[in-house]
C-alpha positions as CSV (number, residue, x, y, z in Angstrom):
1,X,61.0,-14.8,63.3
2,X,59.0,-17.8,63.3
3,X,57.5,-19.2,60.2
4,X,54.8,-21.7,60.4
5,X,54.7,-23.9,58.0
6,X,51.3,-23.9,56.6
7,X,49.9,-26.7,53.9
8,X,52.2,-26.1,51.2
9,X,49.9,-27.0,48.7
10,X,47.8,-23.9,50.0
11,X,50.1,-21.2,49.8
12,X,51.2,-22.9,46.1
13,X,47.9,-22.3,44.9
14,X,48.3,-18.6,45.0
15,X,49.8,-18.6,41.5
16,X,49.3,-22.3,39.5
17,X,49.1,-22.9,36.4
18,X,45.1,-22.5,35.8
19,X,45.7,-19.7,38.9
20,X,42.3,-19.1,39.5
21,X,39.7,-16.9,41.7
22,X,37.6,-20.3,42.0
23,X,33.7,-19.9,41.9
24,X,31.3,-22.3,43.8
25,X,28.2,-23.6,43.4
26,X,26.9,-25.0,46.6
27,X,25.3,-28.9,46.8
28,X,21.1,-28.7,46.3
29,X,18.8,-30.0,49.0
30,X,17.4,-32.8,48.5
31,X,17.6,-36.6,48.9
32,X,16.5,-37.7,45.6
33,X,20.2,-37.9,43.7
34,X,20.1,-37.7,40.2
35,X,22.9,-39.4,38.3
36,X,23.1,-37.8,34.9
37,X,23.6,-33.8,35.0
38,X,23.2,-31.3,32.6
39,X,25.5,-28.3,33.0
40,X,25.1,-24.9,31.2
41,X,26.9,-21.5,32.0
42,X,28.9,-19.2,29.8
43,X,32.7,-17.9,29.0
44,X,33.5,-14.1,29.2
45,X,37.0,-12.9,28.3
46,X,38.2,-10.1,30.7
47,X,41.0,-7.6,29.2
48,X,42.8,-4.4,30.5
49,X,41.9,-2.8,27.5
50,X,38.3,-3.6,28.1
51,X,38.3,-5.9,25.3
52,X,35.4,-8.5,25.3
53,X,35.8,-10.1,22.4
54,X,35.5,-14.0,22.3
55,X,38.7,-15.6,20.5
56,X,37.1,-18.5,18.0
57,X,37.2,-22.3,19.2
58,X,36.9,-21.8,23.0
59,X,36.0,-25.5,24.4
60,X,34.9,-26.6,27.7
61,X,36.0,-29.6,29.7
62,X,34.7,-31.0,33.0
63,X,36.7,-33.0,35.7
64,X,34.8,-35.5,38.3
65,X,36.8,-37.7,40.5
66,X,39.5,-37.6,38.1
67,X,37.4,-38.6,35.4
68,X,37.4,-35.9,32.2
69,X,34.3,-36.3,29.6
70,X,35.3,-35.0,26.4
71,X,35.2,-30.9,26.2
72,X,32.4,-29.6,24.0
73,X,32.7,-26.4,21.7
74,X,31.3,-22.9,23.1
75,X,28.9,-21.0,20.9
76,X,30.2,-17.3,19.8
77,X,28.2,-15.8,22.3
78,X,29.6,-17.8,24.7
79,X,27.3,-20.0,26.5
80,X,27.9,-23.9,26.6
81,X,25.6,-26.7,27.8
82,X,26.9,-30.4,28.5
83,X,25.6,-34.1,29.7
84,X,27.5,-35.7,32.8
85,X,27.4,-39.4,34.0
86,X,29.6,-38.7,37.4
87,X,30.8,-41.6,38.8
88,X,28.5,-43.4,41.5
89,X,31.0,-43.0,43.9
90,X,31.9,-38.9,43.3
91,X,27.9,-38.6,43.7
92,X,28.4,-41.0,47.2
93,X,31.2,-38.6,48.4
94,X,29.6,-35.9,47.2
95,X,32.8,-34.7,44.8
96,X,33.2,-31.1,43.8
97,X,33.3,-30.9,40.0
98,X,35.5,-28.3,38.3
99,X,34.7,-26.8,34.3
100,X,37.0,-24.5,33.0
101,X,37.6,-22.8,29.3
102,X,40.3,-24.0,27.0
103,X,41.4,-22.0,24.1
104,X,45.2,-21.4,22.6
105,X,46.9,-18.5,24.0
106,X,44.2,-18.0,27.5
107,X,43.9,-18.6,30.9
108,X,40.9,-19.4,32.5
109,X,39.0,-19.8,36.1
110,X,37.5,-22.3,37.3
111,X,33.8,-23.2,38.4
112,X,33.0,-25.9,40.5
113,X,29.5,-27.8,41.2
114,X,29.1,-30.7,43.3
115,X,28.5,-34.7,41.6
116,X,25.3,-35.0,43.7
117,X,22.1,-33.1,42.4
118,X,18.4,-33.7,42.9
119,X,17.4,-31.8,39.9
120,X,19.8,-32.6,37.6
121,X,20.1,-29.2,36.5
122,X,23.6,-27.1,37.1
123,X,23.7,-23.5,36.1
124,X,26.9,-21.9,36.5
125,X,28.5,-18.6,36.7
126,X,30.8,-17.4,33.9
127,X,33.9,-18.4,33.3
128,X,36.3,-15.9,32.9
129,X,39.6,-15.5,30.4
130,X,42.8,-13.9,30.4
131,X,45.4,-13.8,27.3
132,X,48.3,-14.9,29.1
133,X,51.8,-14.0,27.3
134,X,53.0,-16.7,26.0
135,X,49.9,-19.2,24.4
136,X,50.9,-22.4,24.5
137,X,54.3,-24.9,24.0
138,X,53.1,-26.4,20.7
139,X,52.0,-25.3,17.1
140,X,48.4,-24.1,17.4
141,X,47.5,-26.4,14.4
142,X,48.7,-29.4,16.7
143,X,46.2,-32.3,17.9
144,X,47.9,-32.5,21.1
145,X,46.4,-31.3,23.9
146,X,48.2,-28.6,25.9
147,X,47.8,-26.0,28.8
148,X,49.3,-22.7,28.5
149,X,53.0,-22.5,28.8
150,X,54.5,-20.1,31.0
151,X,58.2,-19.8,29.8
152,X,59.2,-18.6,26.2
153,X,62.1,-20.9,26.4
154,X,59.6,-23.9,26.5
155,X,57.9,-22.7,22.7
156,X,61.2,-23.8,21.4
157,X,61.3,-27.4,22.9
158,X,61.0,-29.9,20.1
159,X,57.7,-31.9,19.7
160,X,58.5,-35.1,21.9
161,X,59.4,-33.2,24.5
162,X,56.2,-31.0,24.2
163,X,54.4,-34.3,23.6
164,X,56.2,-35.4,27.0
165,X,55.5,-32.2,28.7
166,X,51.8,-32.5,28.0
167,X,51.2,-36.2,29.3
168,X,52.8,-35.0,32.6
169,X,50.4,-32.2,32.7
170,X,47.2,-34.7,31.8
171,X,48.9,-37.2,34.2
172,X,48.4,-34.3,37.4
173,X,45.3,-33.6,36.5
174,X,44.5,-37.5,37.1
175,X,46.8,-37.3,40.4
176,X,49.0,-39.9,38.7
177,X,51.9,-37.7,40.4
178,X,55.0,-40.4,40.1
179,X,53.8,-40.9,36.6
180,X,54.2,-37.0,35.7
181,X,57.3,-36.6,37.1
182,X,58.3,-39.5,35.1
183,X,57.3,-37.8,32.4
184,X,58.5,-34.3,33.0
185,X,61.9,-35.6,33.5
186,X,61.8,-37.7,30.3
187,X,60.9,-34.3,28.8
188,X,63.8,-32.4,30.1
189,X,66.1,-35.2,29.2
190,X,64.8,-34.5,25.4
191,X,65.2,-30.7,26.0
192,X,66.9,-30.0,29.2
193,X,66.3,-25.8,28.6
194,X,62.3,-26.7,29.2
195,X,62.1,-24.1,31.8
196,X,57.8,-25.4,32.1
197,X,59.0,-29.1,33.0
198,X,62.1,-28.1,35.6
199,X,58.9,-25.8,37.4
200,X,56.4,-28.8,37.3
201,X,59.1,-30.8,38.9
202,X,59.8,-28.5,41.5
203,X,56.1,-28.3,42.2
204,X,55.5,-32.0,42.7
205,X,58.3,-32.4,44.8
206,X,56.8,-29.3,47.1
207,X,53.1,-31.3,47.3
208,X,55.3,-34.6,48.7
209,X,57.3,-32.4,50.7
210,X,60.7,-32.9,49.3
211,X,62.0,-29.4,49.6
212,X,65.6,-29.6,48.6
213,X,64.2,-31.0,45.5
214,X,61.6,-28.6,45.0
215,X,64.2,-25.5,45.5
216,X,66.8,-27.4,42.6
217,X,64.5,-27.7,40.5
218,X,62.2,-24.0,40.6
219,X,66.0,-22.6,40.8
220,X,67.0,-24.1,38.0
221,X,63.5,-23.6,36.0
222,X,64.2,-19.7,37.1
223,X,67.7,-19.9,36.1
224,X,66.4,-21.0,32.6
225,X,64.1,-18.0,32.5
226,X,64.2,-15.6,35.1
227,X,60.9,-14.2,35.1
228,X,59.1,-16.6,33.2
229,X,55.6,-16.3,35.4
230,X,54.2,-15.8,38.0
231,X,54.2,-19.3,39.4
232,X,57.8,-19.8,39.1
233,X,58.7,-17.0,40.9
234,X,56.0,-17.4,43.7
235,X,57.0,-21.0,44.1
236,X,60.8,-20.7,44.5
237,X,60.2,-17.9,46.6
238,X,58.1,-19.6,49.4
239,X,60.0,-23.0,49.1
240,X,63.3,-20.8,49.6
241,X,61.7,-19.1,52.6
242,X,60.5,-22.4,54.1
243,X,64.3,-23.5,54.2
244,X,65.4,-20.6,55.6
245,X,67.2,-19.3,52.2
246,X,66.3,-15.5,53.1
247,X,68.3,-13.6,50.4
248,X,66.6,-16.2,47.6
249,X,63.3,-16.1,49.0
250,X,62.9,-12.0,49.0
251,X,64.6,-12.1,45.6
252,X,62.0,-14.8,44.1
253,X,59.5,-12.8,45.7
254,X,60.3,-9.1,44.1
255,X,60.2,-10.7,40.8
256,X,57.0,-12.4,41.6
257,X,55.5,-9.3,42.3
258,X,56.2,-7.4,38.7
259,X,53.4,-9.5,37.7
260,X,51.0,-7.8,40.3
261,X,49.5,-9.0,43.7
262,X,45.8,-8.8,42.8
263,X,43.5,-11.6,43.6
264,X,45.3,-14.9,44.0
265,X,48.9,-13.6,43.8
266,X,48.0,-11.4,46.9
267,X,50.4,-14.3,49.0
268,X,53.6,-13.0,47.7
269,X,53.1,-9.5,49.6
270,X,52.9,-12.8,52.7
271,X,55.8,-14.6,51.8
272,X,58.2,-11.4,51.1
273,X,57.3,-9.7,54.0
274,X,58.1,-12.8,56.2
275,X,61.7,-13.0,54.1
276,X,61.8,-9.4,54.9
277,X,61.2,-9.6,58.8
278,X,64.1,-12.3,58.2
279,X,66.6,-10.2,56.7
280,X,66.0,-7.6,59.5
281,X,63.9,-5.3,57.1
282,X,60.7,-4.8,59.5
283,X,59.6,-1.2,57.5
284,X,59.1,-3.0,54.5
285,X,57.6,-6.3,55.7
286,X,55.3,-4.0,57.7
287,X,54.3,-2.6,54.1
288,X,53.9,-5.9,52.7
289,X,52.1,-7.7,55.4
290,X,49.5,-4.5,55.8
291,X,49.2,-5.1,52.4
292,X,48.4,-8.5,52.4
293,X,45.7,-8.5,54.9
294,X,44.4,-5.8,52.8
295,X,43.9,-8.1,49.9
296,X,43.1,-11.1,51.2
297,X,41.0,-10.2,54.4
298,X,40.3,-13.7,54.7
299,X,43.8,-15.2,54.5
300,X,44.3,-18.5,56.5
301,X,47.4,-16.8,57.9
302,X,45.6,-14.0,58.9
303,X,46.2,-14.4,62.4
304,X,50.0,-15.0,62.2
305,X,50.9,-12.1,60.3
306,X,48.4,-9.9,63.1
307,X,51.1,-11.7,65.2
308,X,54.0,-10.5,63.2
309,X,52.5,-7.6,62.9
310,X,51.9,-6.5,66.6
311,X,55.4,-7.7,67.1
312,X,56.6,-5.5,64.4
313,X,55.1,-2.4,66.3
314,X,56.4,-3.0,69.8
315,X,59.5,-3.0,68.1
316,X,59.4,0.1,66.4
317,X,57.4,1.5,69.6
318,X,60.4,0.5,71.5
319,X,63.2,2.6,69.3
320,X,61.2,5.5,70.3
């Protein structure tokens, strides 16, 4: 079996922390650019138990070019409006802008809208948000800022290291990579259980493509906390894979999928069946990569696992 190795930091997003199903507005005609925006749009909350209710102090924040205005509050119906400056040079290269919700204890997708405008005027789709199952690693009455935690372990680190934890997080969003991983290692020096800052590790070390460190530290962050998300489990699983660790990979991957394979976490049913053609299993990986085109029609693998998957049937053509 032959596994290409497509952009890792493509197959990682199928599951990071905000894991989104990202909406788009397109750039506006025009040649007149204007340089202050106003964006409006609105936050729903989606539940399985068809739930709508907006939970109370839902902000918004907006990232250009690295550059993150100040979030503003979200009324109770759920609409927000907000004033942007980009910088002259995101509306030059024509940056894609991202909003997204934050409120303790939810997820939330992402919208995007491009820094040039000729109108001025952005209206975006909704927002959407998730409870996830854990809130967030710090008291909710807390200043700090902080994204939602993904490991129950990490509630108990002590506030430094959350304090720590939560730089590193800021410090990615600004692409200040070598400064987070400063920062998440400080944290786990403070709290070595913090099962959040050994997965952010491993992350970073994926994106510079530094696998061996990327497998020690999402197997240790797993080790910590077994099934502590989605991400986790996803991650270790496809780094595994990519260095040939079969047995970890498809083991990574099964756990990965008792969080589901809808949407964006549609990629594990990819990386478990190729672990699964590896380990000789071609039923299953069948199963798993039918699946997976299923899903994701549009997959940027999609013509490598029609590969595997023809392969698969002369095989099974050729038992008979």
């Amino acid at each position: 079996m032959l596994f290409r190795a497509f952009s890792l930091l493509v197959l990682l997003s199928g599951g990071l922390p905000a894991q989104d199903l990202i909406q788009e507005v397109r750039p506006q005609a025009g040649n007149d650019v204007r340089a202050t925006l106003v964006v409006s749009g609105s936050v729903e909350r989606a539940s399985a138990d068809g739930d709508t209710t907006l939970p109370p102090e839902i902000q918004v924040t907006v990232e250009c070019r690295g550059d993150q205005p100040e979030g503003v509050t979200v009324s109770p119906s759920g609409q927000y409006r907000l004033t942007i400056s980009p910088d002259p040079k995101a509306i030059a290269a024509g940056t894609i802008c991202t909003v997204e919700a934050k409120v303790f204890g939810y997820d939330s997708t992402l919208a995007r809208f491009p820094a040039r405008s000729s109108t001025g005027m952005i209206a975006l789709p909704a927002i959407t948000i998730t409870r996830n199952s854990t809130g967030v690693a710090a008291d909710q009455g807390s200043k700090v800022e902080t994204g939602p935690t993904v490991s129950a372990t990490s509630l108990k680190a002590p506030p430094k290291a959350v304090r720590l934890f939560t730089q590193g997080q800021k410090q990615v969003r600004q692409k200040k990579t070598a400064n987070a991983a400063k920062s998440f290692e400080a944290a786990i020096q403070i709290y070595p259980e913090y099962a959040d800052a050994w997965m952010n590790l491993g992350l970073l070390a994926a994106e510079r493509n530094d696998l061996m460190a990327a497998v020690r530290d999402l197997d240790e962050a797993l080790r910590l906390d077994p099934e502590a998300s989605f991400q986790a489990c996803y991650s270790d699983a496809l780094v595994n894979l990519m260095l040939k660790r079969y047995e970890v990979a498809e083991k990574s991957a099964r756990a990965a999928l008792r969080f589901g394979d809808a949407g964006a976490n549609a990629r594990v049913d990819f990386v478990l069946g190729m672990a699964l053609i590896a380990r000789g299993a071609d039923r299953e990986a069948w199963q798993r990569l039918t699946r997976y085109l299923d899903l994701a029609p549009g997959a940027p693998e999609r013509e490598q696992v029609q590969d595997e998957l023809a392969r698969l049937a002369r095989i099974a053509a050729a038992k008979h």
